[in-house]
C-alpha positions in Angstrom: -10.3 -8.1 -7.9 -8.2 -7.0 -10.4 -11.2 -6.6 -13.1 -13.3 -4.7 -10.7 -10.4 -2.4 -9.5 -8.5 -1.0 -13.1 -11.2 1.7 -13.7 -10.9 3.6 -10.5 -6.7 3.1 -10.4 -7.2 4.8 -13.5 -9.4 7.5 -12.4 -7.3 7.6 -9.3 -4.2 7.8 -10.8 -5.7 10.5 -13.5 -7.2 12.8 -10.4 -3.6 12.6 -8.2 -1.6 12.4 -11.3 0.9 10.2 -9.6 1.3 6.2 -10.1 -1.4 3.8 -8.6 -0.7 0.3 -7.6 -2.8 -2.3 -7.1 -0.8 -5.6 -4.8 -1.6 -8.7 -2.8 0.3 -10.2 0.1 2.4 -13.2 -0.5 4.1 -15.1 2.3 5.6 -11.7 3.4 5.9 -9.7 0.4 3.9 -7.8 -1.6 3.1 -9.0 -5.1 2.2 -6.2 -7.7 -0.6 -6.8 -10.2 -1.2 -3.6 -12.0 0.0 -0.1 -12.3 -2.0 3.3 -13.8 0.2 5.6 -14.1 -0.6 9.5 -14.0 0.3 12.7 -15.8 3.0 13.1 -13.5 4.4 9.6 -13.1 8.1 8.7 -12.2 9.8 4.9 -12.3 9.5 3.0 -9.2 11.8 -0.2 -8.1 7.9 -1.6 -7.8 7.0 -3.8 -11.4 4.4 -5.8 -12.3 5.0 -9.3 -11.0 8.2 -7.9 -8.9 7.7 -8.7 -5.4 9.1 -6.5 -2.3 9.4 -7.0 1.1 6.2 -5.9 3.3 7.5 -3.9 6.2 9.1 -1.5 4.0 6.4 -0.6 1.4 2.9 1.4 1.8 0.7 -1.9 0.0 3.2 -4.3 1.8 2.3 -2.6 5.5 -1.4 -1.9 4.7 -1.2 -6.0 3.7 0.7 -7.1 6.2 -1.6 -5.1 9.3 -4.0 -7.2 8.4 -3.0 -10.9 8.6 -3.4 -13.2 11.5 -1.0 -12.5 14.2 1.1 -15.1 14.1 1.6 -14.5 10.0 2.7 -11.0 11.4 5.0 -12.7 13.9 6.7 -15.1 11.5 7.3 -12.0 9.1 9.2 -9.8 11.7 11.1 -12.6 13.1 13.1 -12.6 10.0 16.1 -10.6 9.0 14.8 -7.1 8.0 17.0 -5.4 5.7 17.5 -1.2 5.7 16.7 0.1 2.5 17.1 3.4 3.0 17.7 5.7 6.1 14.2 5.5 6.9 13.4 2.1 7.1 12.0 0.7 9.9 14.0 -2.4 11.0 12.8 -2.4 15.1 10.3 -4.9 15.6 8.8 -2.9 18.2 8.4 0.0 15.8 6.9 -2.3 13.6 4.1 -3.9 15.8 3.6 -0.2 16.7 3.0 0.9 12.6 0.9 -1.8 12.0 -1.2 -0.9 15.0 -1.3 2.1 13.5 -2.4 1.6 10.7 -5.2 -0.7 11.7 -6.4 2.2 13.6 -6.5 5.2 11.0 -7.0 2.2 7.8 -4.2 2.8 5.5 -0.4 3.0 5.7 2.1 5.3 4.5 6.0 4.5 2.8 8.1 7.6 4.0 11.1 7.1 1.8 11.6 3.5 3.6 11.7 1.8 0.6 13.4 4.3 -2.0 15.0 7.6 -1.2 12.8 10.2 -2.4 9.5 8.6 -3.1 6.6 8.7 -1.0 4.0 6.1 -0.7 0.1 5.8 0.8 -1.9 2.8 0.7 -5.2 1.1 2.0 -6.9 -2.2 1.8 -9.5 -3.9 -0.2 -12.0 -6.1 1.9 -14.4 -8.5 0.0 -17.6 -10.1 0.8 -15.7 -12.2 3.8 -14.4 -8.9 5.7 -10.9 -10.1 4.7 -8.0 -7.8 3.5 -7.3 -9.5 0.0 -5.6 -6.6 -1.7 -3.7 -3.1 -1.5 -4.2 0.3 -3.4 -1.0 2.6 -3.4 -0.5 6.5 -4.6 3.3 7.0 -5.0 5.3 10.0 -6.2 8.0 12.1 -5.0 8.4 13.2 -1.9 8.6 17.0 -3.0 4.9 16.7 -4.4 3.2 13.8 -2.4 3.6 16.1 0.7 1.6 18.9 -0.2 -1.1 16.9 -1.3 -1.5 13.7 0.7 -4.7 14.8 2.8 -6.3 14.8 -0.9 -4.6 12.1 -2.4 -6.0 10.0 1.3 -9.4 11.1 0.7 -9.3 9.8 -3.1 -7.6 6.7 -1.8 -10.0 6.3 0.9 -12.6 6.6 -1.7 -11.7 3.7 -4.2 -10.7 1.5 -2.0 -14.5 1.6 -0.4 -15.7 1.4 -3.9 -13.9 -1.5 -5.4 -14.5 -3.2 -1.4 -18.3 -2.8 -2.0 -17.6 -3.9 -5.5 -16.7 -7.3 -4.3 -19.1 -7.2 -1.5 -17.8 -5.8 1.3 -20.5 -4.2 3.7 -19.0 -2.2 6.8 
């Protein structure tokens, strides 16, 4: 996956000029394996290797919306911490994002995971119709705003790529 999907987090990364992540799900957390950054990249908590908690971050949610219920269960049954003002710590509000984003296909991080930094993310599907990875576009609130109906058609756009890539048919 990680082969097939570094030339379009590049491109992507080079057409919304913000920071691209690629991430799998991990027991809960999101696990990041690569990072393009664009023109107008910032630093992120998010490293490669570093792990973060699902609920709170764009990859972590589009991940976690996709895993068996009771994996989704067992995740918000455990103590969820408040990053920052906008983290979402009800349960209910949770079951009702992930809903969400199974519905419209990708997920957004509105400052719930650091103050200031906006996040949308979508899956990758392989040949099984299984969720096995995450694509993120992060970058400053100020900036993402203005933009994120372009950066979510870009997004949109990889992600069916490097899914057909590894043999995903809708």
């Amino acid at each position: 996956m990680v082969e097939v999907a570094i030339p379009y987090l590049k491109k992507l990364s080079s057409l919304t000029q913000e920071t691209c992540f690629l991430g799998v799900y991990n027991h809960g957390h999101v696990v990041y394996l690569y990072k393009s950054e664009g023109t107008l990249a910032i630093q992120t908590n998010a490293h490669l290797g570093s792990r973060m908690p699902a609920y709170c971050t764009g990859i972590g949610k589009a991940l976690l919306a996709y895993q068996p219920q009771e994996e989704i269960d067992l995740r918000l049954k455990e103590p969820l911490v408040k990053y920052t003002e906008n983290t979402i710590i009800d349960r209910v509000g949770l079951y009702e994002a992930l809903a969400d984003i199974r519905l419209k296909g990708y997920s957004f991080d509105n400052e719930e995971n650091e103050e200031g930094l906006t996040c949308v993310a979508k899956p990758i599907f392989n040949y099984t119709g299984n969720v096995i990875g995450a694509i993120s576009v992060a970058g400053p609130t100020n900036r993402m705003k203005p933009k994120i109906d372009q950066v979510i058609n870009e997004l949109k756009n990889v992600c069916q790529v490097v899914s057909r890539r590894l043999g995903y048919i809708e």
